[in-house]
N, C-alpha and C positions, 0 to 999 in steps of 0.2 A: 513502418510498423502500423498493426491495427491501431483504430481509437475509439473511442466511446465517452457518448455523454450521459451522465446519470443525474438524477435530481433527488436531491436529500434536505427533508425542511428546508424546502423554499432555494437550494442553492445549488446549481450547476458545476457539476465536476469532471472536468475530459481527461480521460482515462487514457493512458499508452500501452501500451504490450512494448516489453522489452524482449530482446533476444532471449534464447533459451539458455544460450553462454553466461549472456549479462545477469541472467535470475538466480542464477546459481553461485554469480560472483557475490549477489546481494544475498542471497543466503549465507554464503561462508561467513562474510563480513559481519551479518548479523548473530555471530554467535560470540559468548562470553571466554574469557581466558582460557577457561578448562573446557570449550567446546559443547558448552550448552546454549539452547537458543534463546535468542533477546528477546521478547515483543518491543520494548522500546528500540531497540535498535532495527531489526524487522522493518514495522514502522516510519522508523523516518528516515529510513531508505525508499522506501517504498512513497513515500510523502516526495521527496526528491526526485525519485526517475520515475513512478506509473503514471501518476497525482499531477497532470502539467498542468491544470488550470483551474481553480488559481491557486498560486503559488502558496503554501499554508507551511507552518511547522507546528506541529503537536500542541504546542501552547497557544496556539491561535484559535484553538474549537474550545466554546464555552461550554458546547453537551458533550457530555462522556460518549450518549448514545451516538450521537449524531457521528463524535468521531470514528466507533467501531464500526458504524454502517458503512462510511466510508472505505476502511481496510476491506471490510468482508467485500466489498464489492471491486476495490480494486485487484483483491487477490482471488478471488471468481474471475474476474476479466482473465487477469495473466495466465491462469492455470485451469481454467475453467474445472472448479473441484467447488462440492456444495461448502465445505468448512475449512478455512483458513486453518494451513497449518505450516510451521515453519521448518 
């Protein structure tokens, strides 16, 4: 799979591209009982399979911003679409 490295305040993030199978498995997953969608759960799937380096979970980003730039740009990478959506 692709990769990429981005830099966000000072911090280096290499990026995966998952299978087209695999994103869609993370999409299912990330929706709620009745089938609506998480951003938290979104997220930190996407923290877990795009996000390989370095290793983070949600509670690890001090900036709120810092973490969205993050998402917006791992889920630009995957899907190349300008706005994250789930």
């Amino acid at each position: 799979m692709a990769t990429k490295t981005v830099e966000i305040n000072g911090v280096e993030y290499t990026l995966q591209k998952v299978a087209t199978n695999q994103w869609y498995k993370i999409k299912d997953r990330s929706k709620d009982k009745n089938g609506n969608p998480s951003e938290e759960k979104l997220f930190s799937e996407v923290l877990e399979h795009i996000v390989v380096s370095p290793k983070m979970k949600m509670a690890d980003f001090e900036e709120v911003e810092d973490f969205e730039e993050v998402m917006q740009a791992a889920i630009m990478f995957q899907c190349k679409r300008a706005e994250p959506k789930i």
